[in-house]
Every structure is written in structure tokens, then in C-alpha cells.
N, C-alpha and C positions, 0 to 999 in steps of 0.2 A: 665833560661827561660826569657825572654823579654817582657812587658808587653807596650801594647799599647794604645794611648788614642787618640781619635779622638777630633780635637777641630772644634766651628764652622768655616766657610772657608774652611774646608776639613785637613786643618793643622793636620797633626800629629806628635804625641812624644813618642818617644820609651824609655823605661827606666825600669830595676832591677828589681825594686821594686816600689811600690804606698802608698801614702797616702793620703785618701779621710776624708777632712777637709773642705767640703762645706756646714756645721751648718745647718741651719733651715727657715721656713720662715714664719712669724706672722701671722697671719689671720686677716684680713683686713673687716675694718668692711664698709655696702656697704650706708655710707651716702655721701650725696652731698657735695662736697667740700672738703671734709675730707684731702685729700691729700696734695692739698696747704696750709695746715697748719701742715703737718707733721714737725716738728723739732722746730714748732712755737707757744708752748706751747701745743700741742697735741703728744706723745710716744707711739710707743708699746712696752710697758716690761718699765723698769725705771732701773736707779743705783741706789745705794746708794749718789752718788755722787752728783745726781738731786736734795737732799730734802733739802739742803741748799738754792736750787735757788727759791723754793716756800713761803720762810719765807715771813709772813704776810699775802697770798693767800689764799683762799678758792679754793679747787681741789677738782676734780672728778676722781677717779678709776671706772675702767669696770670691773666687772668680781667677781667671789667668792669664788678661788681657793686660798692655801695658800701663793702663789708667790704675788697677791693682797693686802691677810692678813700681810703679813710681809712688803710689800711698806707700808700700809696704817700706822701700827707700826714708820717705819722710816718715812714717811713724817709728821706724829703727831708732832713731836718734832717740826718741824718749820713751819708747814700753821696755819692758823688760824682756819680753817676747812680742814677737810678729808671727802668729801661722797662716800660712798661704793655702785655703782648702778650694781643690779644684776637681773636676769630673776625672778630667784628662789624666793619660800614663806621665805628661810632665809637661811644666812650663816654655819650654823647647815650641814647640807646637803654637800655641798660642801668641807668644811673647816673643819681642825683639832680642836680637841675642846682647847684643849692651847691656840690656837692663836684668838678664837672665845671670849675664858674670858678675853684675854688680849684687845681687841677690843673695849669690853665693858665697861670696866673697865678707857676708854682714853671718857674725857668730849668730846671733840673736834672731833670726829669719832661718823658717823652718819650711819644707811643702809636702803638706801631705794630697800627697795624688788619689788617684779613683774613690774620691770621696764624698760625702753630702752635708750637711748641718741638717739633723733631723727635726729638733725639740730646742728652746729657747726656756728658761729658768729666772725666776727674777718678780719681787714684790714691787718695788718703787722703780727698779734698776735691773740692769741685766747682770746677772750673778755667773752663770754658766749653762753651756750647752753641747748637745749630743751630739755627736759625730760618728755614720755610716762609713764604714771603711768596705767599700763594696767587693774588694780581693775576697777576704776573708768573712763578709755579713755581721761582721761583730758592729755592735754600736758601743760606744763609750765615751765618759762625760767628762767634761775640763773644765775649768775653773775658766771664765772668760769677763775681762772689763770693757771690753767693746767688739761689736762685733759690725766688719763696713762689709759691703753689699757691690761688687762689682759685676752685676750681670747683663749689664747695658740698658737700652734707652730705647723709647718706640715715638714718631713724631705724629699723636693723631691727628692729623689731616682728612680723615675723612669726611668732614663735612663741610669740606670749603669744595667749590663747583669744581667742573672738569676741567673748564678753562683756566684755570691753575695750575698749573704746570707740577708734577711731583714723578720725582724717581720710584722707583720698583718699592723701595723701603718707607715710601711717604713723604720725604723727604721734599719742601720746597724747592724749585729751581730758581736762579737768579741768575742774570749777568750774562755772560757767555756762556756758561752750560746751556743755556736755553739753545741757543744759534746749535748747539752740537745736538741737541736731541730734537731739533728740526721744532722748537714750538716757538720762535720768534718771528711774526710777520712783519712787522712795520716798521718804512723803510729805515727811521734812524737805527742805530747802536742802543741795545738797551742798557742802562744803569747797573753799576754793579750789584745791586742789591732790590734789582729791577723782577717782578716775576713775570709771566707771562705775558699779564695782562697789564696795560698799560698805566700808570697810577699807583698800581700794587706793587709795595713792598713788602721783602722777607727779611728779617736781620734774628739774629743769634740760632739758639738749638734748634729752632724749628728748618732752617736753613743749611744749619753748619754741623755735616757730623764727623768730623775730623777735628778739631780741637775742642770740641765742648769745656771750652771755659767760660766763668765773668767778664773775664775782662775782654775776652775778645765777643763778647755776643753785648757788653756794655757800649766797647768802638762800633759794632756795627749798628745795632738802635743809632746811637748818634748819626753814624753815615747815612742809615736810613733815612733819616729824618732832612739831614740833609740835600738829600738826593729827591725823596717828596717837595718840599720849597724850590728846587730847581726845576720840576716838573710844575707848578703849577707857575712861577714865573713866565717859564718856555712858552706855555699855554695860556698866558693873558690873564692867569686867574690872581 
């Protein structure tokens, strides 16, 4: 069977087999300016690789999820400051308690609670920005050399058909989830990285929203890929 995909222009491509490998997309926070400083001391998400270029800085993280907790971890080692700004009365709530004692436990990592990032500051670079302390309605400005963006991730999926299998969130189904939410018919075992529909592969963000990393959405492309050449074998192609 042939599977088709429409691109925009009207262009299309006919092909075997499919691998849907279109990851995720940050949620974007809705302040003034915000964008012309994306890449210019302002992230969403962070590496590991980032936290070398903060040494000496005082940063700001967004957000109170464990992806936060664990940047705020690695970038300790090299800013001078880490502040943790979050909506929430505390990181308790949101956050693993491991990664909560280990927070506390760093001089240099700070959390200010029921708070906002209002206003972003900065010519070439991000210089500093305002912060909504909603107790009290005060806003007030800090001096900031980066500032990473923990508020999660959305998988748009909407315009891949019905017969695609996706969780409540968007999210691609593959593998055994499928058998669990009643959408695999056919009699074999589908493929770990199998969706719905027969042929169709899902591998990394768009798939996986439990460890959204490189390297494991890297392994799974490959598996994908793998696992497409085993289907078309199977199938004589």
C-alpha cells in the first residue's frame, strides 16, 4: 500500500512507508519583545551545553517542573546566580521532592514564588527584566544574563488524519499504547514505534513526552527507521 502526503503548494509524495518526526512546539510566552531576543540570551528548554556560557551571570528560569529543576542543578555550577520564577506558592507542588532538596541545598539557587517575568530589556542581548511579584503587585527589575523558558511543549498534530492514533494531548501513539487504547486492528503485534496505521512511524517529541530529549528521540528516528525496513521486507517491498 502507498502512502501519501500532501505538502503545502499542493506538492505531493508518495512513499512505502512514513516516519513522522515533526517534534513539538514550546509555548511562547506573550511578552512584548520577547522574540527579538530569542537566541540572544533568552531559550526555551536549555542544554546542558548552555551552562558553561552563563559562568559569572545571574539567570532567570521560568517555570517549576523537573526539566527547570534539573537546568537550574546544571547551570548552578557556573552563574553566579540561578533564580527559579514560578506562578506557584512553591516548587513542592510541581517538582520531584529529590530535585526540590537538591535545590535547596545549592547557596546560589533562589525561588521566587507567585510570580511573572513581565518586560525583557536588551539592545543586542538580554540585559534585564521585570518581574511581577503578584503577593504584593509590585513589579521590579533585575539585572539578568539569561533568561530559559520552562513552560512546556505542545505536539501539533492536528493535521495528520483521524486514523492516527493521538492521546488527549496530541501526542502520537505507538507500540503497545495502541493495543491499550483499543486502536490496533491487525492481527500481528505492532512495532514499537508503530502508529496506528500500518507503515506509519512516530519516533522522538512528537511521540515521546516523558523524556523529551536528543538523544533518546536520535535512538528512536534510528529505531524508526529500522523498524520501516522491517516492514517493507515483511511485505515483499
Amino acid at each position: 500500500m502507498t502512502r501519501e502526503v500532501l505538502l503545502d503548494g499542493n506538492d505531493r509524495v508518495k512513499a512505502q512507508t512514513l516516519i513522522l518526526a515533526t517534534g513539538v512546539s514550546w509555548r511562547r510566552l506573550p511578552i512584548d519583545g520577547i522574540n527579538r531576543l530569542i537566541g540572544k540570551g533568552i531559550y526555551y528548554g536549555a542544554a546542558r551545553s548552555e551552562a558553561a556560557a552563563t559562568h559569572g551571570h545571574d539567570i532567570h528560569l521560568i517555570g517549576g517542573g523537573n526539566s527547570a529543576g534539573q537546568a537550574a542543578l546544571a547551570f548552578s555550577s557556573h552563574a553566579r546566580s540561578v533564580t527559579l520564577v514560578i506562578r506557584g506558592e512553591s516548587l513542592e507542588a510541581s517538582m520531584s521532592r529529590y530535585l526540590t532538596e537538591q535545590l535547596a541545598a545549592k547557596t546560589n539557587i533562589a525561588v521566587m514564588a507567585r510570580a511573572e517575568v513581565r518586560a525583557v530589556y536588551g539592545e543586542t542581548s538580554l540585559t534585564a527584566i521585570d518581574i511581577l511579584d503578584s503577593a504584593s503587585g509590585k513589579t521590579s527589575r533585575h539585572a539578568c544574563g539569561g533568561l530559559f523558558i520552562f513552560i512546556g511543549a505542545d505536539a501539533e498534530t492536528g493535521w495528520l488524519p483521524p486514523e492516527v492514533a493521538r492521546d488527549a494531548r496530541g501526542y502520537v501513539l505507538t507500540g503497545s499504547d495502541l493495543r491499550a487504547a483499543g486502536r490496533w486492528s491487525a492481527k500481528r503485534d505492532p512495532y514499537l514505534l508503530e502508529t496506528s496505521v500500518p507503515g506509519v512511524f512516530a519516533c522522538g517529541d512528537v511521540q515521546d513526552h516523558v523524556y523529551r530529549q536528543a538523544i533518546t528521540a536520535a535512538g528512536s528516528g534510528c529505531a524508526a527507521a529500522i523498524e520501516a525496513e522491517k516492514f517493507l521486507e515483511e511485505h515483499g517491498r
